[in-house]
C-alpha positions, -999 to 999 in steps of 0.1 A, spaced: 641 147 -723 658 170 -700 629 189 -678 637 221 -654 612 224 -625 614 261 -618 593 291 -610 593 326 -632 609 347 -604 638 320 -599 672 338 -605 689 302 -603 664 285 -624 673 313 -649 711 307 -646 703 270 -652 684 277 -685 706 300 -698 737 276 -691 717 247 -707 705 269 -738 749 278 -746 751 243 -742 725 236 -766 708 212 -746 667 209 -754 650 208 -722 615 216 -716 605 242 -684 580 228 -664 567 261 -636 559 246 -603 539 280 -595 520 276 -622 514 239 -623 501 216 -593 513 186 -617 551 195 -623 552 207 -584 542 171 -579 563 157 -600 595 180 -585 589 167 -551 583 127 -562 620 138 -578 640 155 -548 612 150 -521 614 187 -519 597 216 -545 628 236 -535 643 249 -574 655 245 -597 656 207 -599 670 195 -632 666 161 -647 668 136 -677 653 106 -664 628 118 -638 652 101 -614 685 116 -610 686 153 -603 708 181 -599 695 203 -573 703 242 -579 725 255 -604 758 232 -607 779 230 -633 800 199 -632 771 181 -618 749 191 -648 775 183 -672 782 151 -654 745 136 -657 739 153 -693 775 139 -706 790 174 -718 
């Protein structure tokens, strides 16, 4: 499951969704402003809550909005 850790104001988190969704990738959005848990969570990933952190395995990340990283760890 590909997860996003982002926040509603994020113009990079948004450039990272909307790349992902003309991919068609699934990926579930998880708001560190509006959840304690999945701020938690981003900083156990990238020891930061700095956004938007994308990942598939809760381990490896791509930090911000890159593309040939993100295609690299989701195989596109």
């Amino acid at each position: 499951m590909v997860k996003v850790y982002s926040f509603e104001t994020c113009p990079w988190c948004d450039k990272v969704k909307k790349y992902l969704k003309s991919k068609n990738v699934e990926f579930e959005v998880r708001d560190i402003e509006l959840s304690e848990e999945a701020a938690k969570e981003c900083e156990e990933i990238s020891g930061d809550t700095t956004v938007p952190v994308t990942t598939v395995d809760g381990k490896n990340f791509v930090l911000g909005f890159d593309k040939a990283k993100l295609d690299a760890m989701l195989g596109l």
